[in-house]
Steps between C-alpha positions, in 0.01 A plus 500: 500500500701221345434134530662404810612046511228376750801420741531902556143553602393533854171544574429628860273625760568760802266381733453573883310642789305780422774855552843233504540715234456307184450761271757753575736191473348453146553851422850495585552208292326682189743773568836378547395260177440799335161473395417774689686873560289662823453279796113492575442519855170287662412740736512786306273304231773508291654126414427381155402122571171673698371652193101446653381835590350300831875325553632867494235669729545228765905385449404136490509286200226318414516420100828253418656685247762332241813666397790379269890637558839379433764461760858294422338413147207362648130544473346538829120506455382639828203496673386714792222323691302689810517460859180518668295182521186657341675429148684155574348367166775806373789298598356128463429568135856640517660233668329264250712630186817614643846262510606695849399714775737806672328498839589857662437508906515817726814473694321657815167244479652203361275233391132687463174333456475528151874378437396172628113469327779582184758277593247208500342615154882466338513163695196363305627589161871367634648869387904559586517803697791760619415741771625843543440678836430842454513837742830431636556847567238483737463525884461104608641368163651115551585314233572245725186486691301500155682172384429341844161556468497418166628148600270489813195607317515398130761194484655692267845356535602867494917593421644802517687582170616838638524685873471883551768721593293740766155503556232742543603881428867338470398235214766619268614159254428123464784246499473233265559192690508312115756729375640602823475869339410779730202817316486808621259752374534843439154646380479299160856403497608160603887464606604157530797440779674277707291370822574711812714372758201462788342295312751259287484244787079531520482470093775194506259327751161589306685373136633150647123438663377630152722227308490259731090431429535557188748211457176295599329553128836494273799200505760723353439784786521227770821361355673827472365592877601176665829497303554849614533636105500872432109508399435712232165784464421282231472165688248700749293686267467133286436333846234750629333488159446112487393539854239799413378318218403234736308718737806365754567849606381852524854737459438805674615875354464793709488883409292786519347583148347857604897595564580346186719255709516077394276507169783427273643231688163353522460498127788323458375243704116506321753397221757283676217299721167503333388256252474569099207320334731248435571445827156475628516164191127374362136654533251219531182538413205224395319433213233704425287157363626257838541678822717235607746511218820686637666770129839620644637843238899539543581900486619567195377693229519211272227285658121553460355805628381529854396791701312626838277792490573643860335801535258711310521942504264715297753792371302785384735533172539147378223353659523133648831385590533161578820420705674132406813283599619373209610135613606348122496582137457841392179701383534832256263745459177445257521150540254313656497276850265233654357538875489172585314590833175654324630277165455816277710672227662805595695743277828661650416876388849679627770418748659729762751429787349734760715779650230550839279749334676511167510251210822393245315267171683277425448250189525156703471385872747160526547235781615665852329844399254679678275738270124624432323386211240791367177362331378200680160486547420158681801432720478572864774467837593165500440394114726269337636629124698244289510370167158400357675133334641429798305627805595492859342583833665631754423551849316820574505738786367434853203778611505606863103515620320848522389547850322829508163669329465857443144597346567816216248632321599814195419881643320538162228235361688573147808380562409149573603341211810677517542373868461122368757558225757684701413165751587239243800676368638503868384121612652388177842708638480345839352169570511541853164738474209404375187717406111395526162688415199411797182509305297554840685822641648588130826529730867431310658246786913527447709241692883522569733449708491738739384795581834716313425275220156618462599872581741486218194339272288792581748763440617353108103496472540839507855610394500267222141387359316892558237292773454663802289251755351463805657315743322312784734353821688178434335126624665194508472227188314249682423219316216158557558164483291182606585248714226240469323315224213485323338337225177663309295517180344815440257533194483865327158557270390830370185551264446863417360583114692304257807306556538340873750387679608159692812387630546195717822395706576266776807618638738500813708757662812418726821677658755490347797638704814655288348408176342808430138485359403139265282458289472054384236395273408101514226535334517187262264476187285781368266579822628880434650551207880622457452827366311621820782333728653827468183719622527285862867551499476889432193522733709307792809745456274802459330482829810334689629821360279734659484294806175347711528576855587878486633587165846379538641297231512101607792309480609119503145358397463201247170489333434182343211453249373139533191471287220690348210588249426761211198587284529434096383849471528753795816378637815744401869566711388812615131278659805290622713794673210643661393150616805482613525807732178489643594128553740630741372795653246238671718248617781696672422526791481108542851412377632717829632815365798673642656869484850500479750809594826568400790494758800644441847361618676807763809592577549801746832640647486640788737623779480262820325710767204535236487120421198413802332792350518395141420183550171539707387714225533239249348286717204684507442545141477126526887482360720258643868507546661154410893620542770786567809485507768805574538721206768740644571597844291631660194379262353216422301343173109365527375304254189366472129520339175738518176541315490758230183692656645553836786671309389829407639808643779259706794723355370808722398276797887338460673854509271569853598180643830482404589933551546457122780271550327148354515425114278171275440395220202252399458292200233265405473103652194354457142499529340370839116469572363783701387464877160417480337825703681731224443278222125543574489907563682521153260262361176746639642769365511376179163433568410788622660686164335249279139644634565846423 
């Protein structure tokens, strides 16, 4: 593929609520670019950007996968980001590398749950976006509708570009209210004529509203509009842009990409509307030696190197491919890089742009590309790669919580080195699960999530890595905390045949809400020496790790080392880390521990004579519903919170309530401490476990 000027690359995501249908809309736009001949159909596990055996069983996607194609002599770098909540991390990682977003909505359901939890991801990294509202030709399809409750719901500031001429069964062509061009469709062919007579005066009215706020963002469209000037496309395609760029707007395209109807006129506006690297102006990192020291990188392939590792697959043929946006310079393969995250060395084995499951090497990557780099052995999601004279740190990528356990253990005793290898290849894939070994029921604890994430674990365990396992049920990710204070010196002497042990520290513990878990020495002068420091830090982490109450791992505790003693000759780190541990195991019950359990923001749709139902259900799974608001007629829109734990088994109980008319989604909000009477029978069953 030939070097394309960074002003001709777009790099986008198609993102959405789970079944808007993202990927057949990416499909379509791999096949009228021409990249690919056979349209690949999701439900018959057929569509080429789902290229996970588990993606093609189920016909969700859950693996972003990057594509590069050419439309108008541009570059389009695409990538096609899941739905369902269980793999947000998917489309924040996403989100974190791409210049624009096309966000597709059902034309029947509007604004879903996940469109907004997405909406507000593209908000934090301040990403333009275009929407395209899908399914037209189906029963209940309004474009209008979808705008208003894009406006309602999202703020988006939402404009429709083009209106639909028919709907449902009748969809049969999109006028284009820029171009005042009327598309019909006949199979693949596109026809372009004259707007029908019904609805000149309709399109006239939509075009003038259209210009008219677009005046707002551009002088030379206002002048020509309140002079009453002939306004040119030009003027409202440059107008809209400015106005994109600004995150002013949101234009809105509408088609139906199963019937092949809309994709190319929503190209051309990926191209006429969405920002280059250019556009999107200087990355801004800091310095890798002063936090506080702002580096800014303009994108061009003339300035230092700089690049974001974004996402990590292990291919079975090539091995490790490490997924990057390229933000400046230019990097070849069989040079050599520096992570300035894990400040290490890296060589840049091969280079491939990445055609979903198929690979194109290439012999350089340069600013605005998207590409995998084969060979890296240290660099992990989130990693900064840049020029190792003039490093740069840039910001990395935001990790939701895990918020439920599942205990596996391998069917055969054999394979459990195999099970901890196929475990670190897949937490270094996805850092949104996380793998741990308990010593005491020599258990494997996974945490994702959700329960599809964890489903989808189990099953690569097997498809991919040859592991078959045992599953036990899923349990929520509690986690401990304190919420007192307490000071104590704890003294730690072992004599047994040769060599003994001692280890002395005073020491405090304290919460430490939002900051995570602390560790501050003030030890002044040589009471312990600095090389065991490290012994009470790893022995503090260690057994905050494992957790003190009932296994859970603790969060937001500072542990502050104030003074303490050591032997010339029996003192060591590790004398210090077991000090350290047992330290704690004493003490915790006097600095007011607390179990914490994750509750998850809901949203539930349901139709109104279900609503008193629905919501004294919630209430008794001690859920509360803070708002709803009407969601279409006839229905309305909760939205509120619940505890993970009272969760399980609700989509069942929903469809009985609701005469399987209700839909929700949940997504993690925060942790809260547990009601004291459960808090204590989860606390004697650990107990209880711990005596067996």
């Amino acid at each position: 593929m030939e070097k394309t000027t960074i002003q001709k690359i777009r790099n986008i995501g198609i993102v959405a609520h789970i079944d808007a249908g993202k990927t057949t809309t990416t499909e379509r736009i791999l096949f009228f670019t021409g990249m690919i001949y056979k349209l690949g159909e999701v439900h018959d596990g057929q569509a080429v950007m789902d290229f996970m055996k588990q993606e093609q069983e189920r016909g969700i996607t859950i693996s972003s996968a990057a594509i590069t194609t050419i439309w108008n002599e541009h570059q389009v770098n695409i990538i096609d980001t899941p739905g369902h909540i269980d793999f947000t991390l998917e489309v924040e990682r996403s989100l974190r590398v791409l210049d624009g977003i096309v966000m597709v909505f059902c034309a029947v359901g509007g604004v879903e749950p996940q469109s907004e939890t997405v909406w507000h991801q593209a908000d934090r990294y301040k990403v333009p976006r275009i929407a395209f509202v899908n399914k037209m030709d189906r029963i209940g399809a309004d474009l209008f509708n979808t705008i208003d409750m894009m406006n309602e719901m999202l703020g988006a500031n939402a404009l429709p570009f083009q209106m639909p001429i028919g709907q449902a069964e009748d969809f049969e062509g999109i006028i284009d209210l820029v171009s005042m061009k009327a598309t019909y469709y006949d199979g693949l062919k596109r026809v372009q004529k004259e707007i029908p007579d019904k609805l000149k005066d309709k399109a006239d009215e939509l075009r003038d509203s259209l210009v008219a706020r677009l005046a707002e963002f551009d002088d030379n469209l206002m002048e020509k509009y309140l002079n009453e000037e002939d306004i040119a496309t030009e003027d409202i395609i440059q107008a809209a842009r400015t106005a994109v760029l600004g995150i002013c707007i949101t234009p809105v395209f509408c088609g139906s990409a199963f019937k092949n109807k809309g994709i190319q006129l929503l190209l051309d506006a990926v191209v006429d509307y969405l920002p280059s690297p250019i556009d999107r102006g200087l990355i801004r990192g800091v310095d890798v030696d002063d936090s506080e020291k702002t580096i800014s990188r303009r994108p061009s392939a003339n300035r230092p190197f700089s690049a974001l590792s974004f996402k990590i697959i292990n291919d079975p043929y090539v091995g490790q491919q490490t997924f990057v946006r390229v933000y400046s310079g230019e990097v070849k393969a069989g040079s050599y890089v520096y992570n300035s995250t894990k400040g290490k060395r890296e060589r840049v084995g091969r280079l491939m742009r990445i055609h979903a499951g198929n690979r194109q090497e290439q012999e350089s990557l340069r600013a605005g590309d998207i590409g995998a780099i084969i060979g890296m052995k240290s660099t992990t999601t989130g990693d900064t790669l840049c020029d190792e004279e003039k490093p740069i740190l840039l910001e990395s990528i935001h990790y939701p919580e895990t918020v439920l356990d599942l205990r596996i253990e391998p069917s055969d005793k054999k394979h459990r080195d195999k099970l901890g290898i196929a475990l670190s290849k897949i937490s270094l894939e996805d850092p949104s699960f996380t793998a741990k070994f308990d010593e005491e029921t020599e258990e494997t604890i996974i945490s994702g999530m959700g329960e599809l994430h964890l489903e989808v674990i189990v099953d690569r365990l097997l498809s991919e890595h040859k592991v078959n396992v045992n599953v036990g049920k899923p349990a929520v990710a509690f986690r401990e905390t304190i919420v007192g204070e307490y000071r104590h010196s704890y003294k730690y002497k072992k004599q047994s045949g040769g060599r003994g042990q001692f280890a002395h520290i005073d020491f405090r513990i304290e919460p430490n809400p939002g900051e995570g878990l602390e560790f501050v020495n003030r030890i002044t002068g040589g009471h312990i020496p600095k090389e065991y420091i490290p012994g009470i830090s790893k022995g503090f982490m260690a057994t905050a790790e494992r957790g003190l109450l009932a296994g859970y791992p603790m969060v937001d505790v500072k542990f502050v080392l104030i003074d303490g003693s050591h032997h010339e000759v029996d003192s060591s780190e590790m004398a210090f880390r077991i000090c350290t541990s047992q330290a704690l195991r004493e003490i915790i019950h006097k600095a007011s521990p607390q179990l914490l359990e994750p509750v998850m923001k809901l949203e539930i749709n349901t139709p109104d004579e279900y609503m008193g139902d629905v919501i004294s259900d919630i209430n008794r799974r001690r859920g509360r519903i803070e708002s709803m608001r009407r969601f279409r007629k006839g229905s309305q829109k909760l939205n509120g919170s619940v505890p993970l734990m009272e969760m399980f088994g609700y989509a069942s109980a929903l469809r009985t309530v609701s005469s399987g008319r209700a839909s929700f989604s949940m997504e993690f909000l925060n942790y809260l401490p547990l009601p004291k009477n459960i808090e204590e029978e989860i606390v004697e069953e650990r107990r209880k476990k711990d005596k067996k």
